[in-house]
C-alpha positions as CSV (number, residue, x, y, z in Angstrom):
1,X,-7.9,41.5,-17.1
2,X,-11.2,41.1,-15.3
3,X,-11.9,38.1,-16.4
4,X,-8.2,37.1,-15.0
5,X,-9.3,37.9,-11.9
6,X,-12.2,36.3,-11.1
7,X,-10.7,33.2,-12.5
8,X,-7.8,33.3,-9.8
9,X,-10.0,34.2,-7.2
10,X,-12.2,30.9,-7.8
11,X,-8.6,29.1,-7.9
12,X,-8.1,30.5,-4.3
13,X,-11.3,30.0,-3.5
14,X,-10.8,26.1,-3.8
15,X,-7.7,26.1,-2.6
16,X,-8.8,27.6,0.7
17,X,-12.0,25.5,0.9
18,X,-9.7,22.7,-0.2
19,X,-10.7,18.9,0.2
20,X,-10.1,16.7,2.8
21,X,-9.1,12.7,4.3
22,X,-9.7,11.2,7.1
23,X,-7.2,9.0,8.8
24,X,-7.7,6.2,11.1
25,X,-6.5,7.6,15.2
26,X,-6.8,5.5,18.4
27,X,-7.2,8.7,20.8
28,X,-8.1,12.0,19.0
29,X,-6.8,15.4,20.2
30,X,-9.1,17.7,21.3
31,X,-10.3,20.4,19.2
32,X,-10.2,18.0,16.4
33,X,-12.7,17.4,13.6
34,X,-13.8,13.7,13.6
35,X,-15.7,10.8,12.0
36,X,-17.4,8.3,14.9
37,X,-18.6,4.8,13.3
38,X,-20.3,3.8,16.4
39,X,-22.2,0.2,16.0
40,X,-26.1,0.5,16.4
41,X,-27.4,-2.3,18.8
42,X,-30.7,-3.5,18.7
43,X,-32.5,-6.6,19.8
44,X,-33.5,-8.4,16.3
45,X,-30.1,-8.4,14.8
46,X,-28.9,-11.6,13.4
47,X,-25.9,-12.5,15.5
48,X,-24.2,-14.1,12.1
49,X,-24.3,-10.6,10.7
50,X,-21.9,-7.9,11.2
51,X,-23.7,-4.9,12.9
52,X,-25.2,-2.1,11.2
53,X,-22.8,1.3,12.2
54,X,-24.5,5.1,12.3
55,X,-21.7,7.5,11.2
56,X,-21.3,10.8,13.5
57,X,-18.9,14.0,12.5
58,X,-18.0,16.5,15.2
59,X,-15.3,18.0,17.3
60,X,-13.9,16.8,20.0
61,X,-14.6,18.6,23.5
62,X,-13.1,15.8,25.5
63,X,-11.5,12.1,25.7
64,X,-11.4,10.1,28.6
65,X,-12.8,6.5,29.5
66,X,-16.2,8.4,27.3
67,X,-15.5,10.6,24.0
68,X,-17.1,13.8,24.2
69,X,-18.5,15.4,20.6
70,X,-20.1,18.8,19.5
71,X,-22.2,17.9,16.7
72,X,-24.1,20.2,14.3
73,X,-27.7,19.3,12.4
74,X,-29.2,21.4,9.9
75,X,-32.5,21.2,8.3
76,X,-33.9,23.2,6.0
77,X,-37.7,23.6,5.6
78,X,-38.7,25.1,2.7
79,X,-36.8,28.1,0.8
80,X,-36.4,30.5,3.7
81,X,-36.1,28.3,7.2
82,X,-33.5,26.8,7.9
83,X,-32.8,24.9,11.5
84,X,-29.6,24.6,13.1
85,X,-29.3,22.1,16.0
86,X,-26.5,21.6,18.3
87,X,-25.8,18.4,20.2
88,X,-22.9,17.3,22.1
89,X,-22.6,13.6,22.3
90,X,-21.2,11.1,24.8
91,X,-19.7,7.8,23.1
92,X,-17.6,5.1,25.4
93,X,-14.5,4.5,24.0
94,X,-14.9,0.9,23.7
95,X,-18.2,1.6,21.6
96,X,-16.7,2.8,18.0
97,X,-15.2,0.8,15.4
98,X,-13.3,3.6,14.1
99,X,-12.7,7.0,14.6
100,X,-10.9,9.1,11.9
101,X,-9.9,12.6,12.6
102,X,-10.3,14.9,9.2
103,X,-6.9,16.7,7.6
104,X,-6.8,18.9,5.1
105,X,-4.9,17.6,1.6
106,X,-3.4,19.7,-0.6
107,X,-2.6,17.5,-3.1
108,X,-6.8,16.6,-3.7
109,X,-7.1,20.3,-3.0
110,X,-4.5,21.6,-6.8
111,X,-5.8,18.2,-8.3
112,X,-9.3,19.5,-8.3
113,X,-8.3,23.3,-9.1
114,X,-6.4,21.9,-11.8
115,X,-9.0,19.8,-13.4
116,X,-11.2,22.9,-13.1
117,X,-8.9,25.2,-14.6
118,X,-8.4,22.7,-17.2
119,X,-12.0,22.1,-18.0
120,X,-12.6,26.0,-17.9
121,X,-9.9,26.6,-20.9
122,X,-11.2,23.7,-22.8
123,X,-14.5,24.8,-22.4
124,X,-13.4,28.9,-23.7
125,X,-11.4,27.3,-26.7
126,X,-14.7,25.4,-27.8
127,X,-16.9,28.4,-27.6
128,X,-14.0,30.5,-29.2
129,X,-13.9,27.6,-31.7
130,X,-17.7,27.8,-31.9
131,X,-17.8,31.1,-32.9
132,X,-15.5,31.3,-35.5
133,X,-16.5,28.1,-37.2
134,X,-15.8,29.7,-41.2
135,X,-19.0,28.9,-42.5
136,X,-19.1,30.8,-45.5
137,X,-18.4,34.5,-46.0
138,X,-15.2,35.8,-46.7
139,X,-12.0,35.3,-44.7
140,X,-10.6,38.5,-44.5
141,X,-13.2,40.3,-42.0
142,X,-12.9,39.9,-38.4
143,X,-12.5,36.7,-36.9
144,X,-10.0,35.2,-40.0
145,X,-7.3,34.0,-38.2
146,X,-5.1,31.2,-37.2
147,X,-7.3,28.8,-35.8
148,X,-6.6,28.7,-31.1
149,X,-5.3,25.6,-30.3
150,X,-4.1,24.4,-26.4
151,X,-0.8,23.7,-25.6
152,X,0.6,21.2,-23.7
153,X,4.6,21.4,-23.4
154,X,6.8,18.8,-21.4
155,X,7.4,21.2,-18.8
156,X,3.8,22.0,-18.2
157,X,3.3,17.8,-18.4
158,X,6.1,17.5,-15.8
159,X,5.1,20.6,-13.8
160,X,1.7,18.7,-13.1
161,X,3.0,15.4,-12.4
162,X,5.4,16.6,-9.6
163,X,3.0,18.0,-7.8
164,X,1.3,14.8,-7.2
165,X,4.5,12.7,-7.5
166,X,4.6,12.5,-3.9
């Protein structure tokens, strides 16, 4: 029953935490989380060469004719110090290449908890498998038994394949 537990409670765990895209946006909203490709000039690029682009995440504190960004940094020195370094940065909106504001996805989000799940009952047959691999001895102690196997029924099959059917 414990064991139950913990395992939904890591499900929810990723489904909260979840994963994410990022979609391409002309104007972002404020308050939003966003990815900045801002082209990097300097004086001995080739001009037949596409520019090199430095890639910046943050929110977005304001948009006008500049866009307006509250970055975090952190560094970590060692085991126990760890810096934390807030920036807000200015980028003219006729600087970036593209700017992609982050959404959550909750079809990446049960695809991943599914593959976990799935990897974590594979993994328990095995070791159940493992132990009980009748080497020997007689069969009628404990641990004799029908050997586990996993089941996969159509409806489970179709079950999963809806969900991402979108």
């Amino acid at each position: 029953m414990r064991v139950q537990r913990v395992g939904l409670a890591a499900l929810m765990g990723l489904l909260v935490s979840g994963c994410y895209t990022f979609t391409p946006v002309q104007s972002p909203a404020i308050g939003s989380t966003i990815r900045v490709h801002v082209p990097i000039a300097n004086a001995l690029r080739d001009v037949n060469q596409a520019p090199a682009t430095a890639t910046v995440e943050g929110q977005v504190v304001a948009v006008d004719d500049t866009l307006t960004l509250a970055t975090q940094n952190r560094q970590e020195y060692g085991a126990y110090r760890e810096v934390i370094q807030y920036d807000t940065l200015r980028v003219g909106m006729d600087q970036p290449t593209l700017i992609e504001v982050r959404a959550f996805s909750p079809q990446r989000s049960i695809l991943l908890s599914t593959v976990i799940s799935i990897g974590a009952v594979l993994a328990a047959v095995s070791a159940f498998n493992a132990g009980n691999d009748g080497s020997g001895g007689d069969d009628s102690g404990p641990g004799s038994g029908p050997t586990p196997s996993v089941v996969m029924s159509p409806s489970i099959i179709s079950a999963i394949i809806g969900l991402f059917g979108n």
